[in-house]
C-alpha positions in Angstrom: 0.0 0.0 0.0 1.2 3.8 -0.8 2.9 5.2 2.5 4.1 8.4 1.9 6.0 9.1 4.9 7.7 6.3 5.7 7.3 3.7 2.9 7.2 -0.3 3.8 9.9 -2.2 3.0 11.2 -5.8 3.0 13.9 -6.5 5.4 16.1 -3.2 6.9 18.3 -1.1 5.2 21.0 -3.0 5.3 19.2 -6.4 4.3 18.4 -4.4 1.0 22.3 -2.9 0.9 23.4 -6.4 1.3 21.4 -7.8 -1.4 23.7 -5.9 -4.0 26.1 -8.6 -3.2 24.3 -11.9 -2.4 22.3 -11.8 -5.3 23.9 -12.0 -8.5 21.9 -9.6 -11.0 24.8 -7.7 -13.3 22.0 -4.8 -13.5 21.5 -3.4 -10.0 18.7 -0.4 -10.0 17.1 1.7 -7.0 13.4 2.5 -6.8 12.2 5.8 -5.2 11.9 9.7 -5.3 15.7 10.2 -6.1 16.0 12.8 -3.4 15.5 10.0 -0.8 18.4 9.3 -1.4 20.1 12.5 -0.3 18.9 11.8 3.2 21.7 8.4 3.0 24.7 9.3 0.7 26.7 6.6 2.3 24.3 4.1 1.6 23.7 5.5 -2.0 27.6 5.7 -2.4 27.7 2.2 -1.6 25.5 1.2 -4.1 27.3 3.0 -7.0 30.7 1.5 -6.0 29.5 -1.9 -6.3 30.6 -4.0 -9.0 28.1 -5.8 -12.1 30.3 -9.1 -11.8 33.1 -10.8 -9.8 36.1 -12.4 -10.4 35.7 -15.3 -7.5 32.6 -16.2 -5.1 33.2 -17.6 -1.6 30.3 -19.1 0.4 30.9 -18.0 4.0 28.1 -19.6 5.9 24.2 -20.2 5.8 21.8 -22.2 7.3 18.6 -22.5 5.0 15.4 -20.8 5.6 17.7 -18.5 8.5 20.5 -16.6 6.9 23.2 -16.3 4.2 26.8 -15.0 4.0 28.2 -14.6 0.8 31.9 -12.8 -0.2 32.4 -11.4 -3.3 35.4 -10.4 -4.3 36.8 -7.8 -8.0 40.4 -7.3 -8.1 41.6 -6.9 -4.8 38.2 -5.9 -3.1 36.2 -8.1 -1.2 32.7 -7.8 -0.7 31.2 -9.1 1.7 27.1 -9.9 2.2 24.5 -11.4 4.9 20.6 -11.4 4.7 19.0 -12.8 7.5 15.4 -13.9 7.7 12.6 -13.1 10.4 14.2 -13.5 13.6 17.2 -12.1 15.3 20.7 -14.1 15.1 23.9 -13.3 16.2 26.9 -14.9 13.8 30.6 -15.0 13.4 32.2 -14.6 9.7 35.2 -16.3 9.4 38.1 -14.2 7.3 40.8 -16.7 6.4 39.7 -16.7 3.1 41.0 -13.3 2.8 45.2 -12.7 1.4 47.8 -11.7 3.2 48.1 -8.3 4.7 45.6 -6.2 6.2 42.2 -4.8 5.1 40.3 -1.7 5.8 36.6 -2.3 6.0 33.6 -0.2 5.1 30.7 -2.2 7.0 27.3 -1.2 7.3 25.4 -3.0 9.9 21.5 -3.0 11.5 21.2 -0.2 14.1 19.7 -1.1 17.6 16.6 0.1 16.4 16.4 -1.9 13.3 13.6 -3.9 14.9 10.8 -0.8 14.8 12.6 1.3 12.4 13.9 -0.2 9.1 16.1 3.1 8.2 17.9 2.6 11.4 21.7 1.5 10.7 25.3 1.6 11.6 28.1 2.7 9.3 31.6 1.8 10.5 35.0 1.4 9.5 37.3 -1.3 10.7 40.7 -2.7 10.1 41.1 -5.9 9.9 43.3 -9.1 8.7 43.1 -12.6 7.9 42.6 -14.0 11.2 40.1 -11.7 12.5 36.7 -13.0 12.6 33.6 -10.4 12.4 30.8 -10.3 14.7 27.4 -10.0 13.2 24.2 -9.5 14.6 21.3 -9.5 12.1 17.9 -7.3 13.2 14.4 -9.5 12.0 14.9 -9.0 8.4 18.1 -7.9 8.8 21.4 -7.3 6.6 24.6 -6.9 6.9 27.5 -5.6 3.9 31.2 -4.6 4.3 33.6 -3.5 1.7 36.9 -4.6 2.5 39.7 -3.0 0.4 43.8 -3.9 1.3 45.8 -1.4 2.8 
């Protein structure tokens, strides 16, 4: 139904940032008023940076009908998705299937008011290497996407 003030979505913000990268569609588009989308540059810049395809495609973890975590990786840039379904969960992503050296990540996570407010996120950067392992906690209909470049 039209909501003009707050329109309904599917999942939180960052469940619909992180399908950019667990779905593979090479033509990614957004629907709305484009000035929306001045109220969350980071999120829109996000978007734009994303790649069409990938060179590799690691499955990180999953459980069906729960949650999926999918890295992505062009070049030297890893991308990094998780959609969760209806219910809260807590997970761990493990990194070793990152290279050598260490990584600057760009993560956008569900704020602590994803629950009642979709719009509600985090945006964070974190360094990070091989062996780290990333907490993530997924709102109901939650997401969670990091951009991890080498530094």
């Amino acid at each position: 139904r039209p909501v003009n003030r707050r329109p309904m979505s599917q999942g939180t913000r960052c469940h619909q940032l992180a399908e950019y990268v667990v779905y593979e569609a090479p033509f990614e588009m957004l629907a709305d008023n484009p000035t929306a989308y001045l109220r969350e540059e980071e999120s829109v810049r996000l978007i734009a940076s994303l790649p069409t395809s990938f060179d590799q495609t690691v499955p990180l973890d999953g459980r069906v009908g729960e949650y999926a975590a999918i890295a992505r990786r062009r070049g030297n840039t890893w991308y990094i998705g998780v959609l969760g379904n209806w219910k809260p969960q807590d997970l761990r992503l493990d990194l070793s299937f990152l290279g050598t050296g260490n990584y600057h990540a760009d993560v956008f996570r569900d704020g602590l008011n994803a629950d009642r407010d979709a719009t509600d996120y985090r945006h964070e950067q974190i360094d990070l290497t091989r062996g780290s392992s990333l907490p993530v906690h997924l709102a109901p209909g939650g997401g969670w996407v990091a951009v991890l470049h080498p530094f």
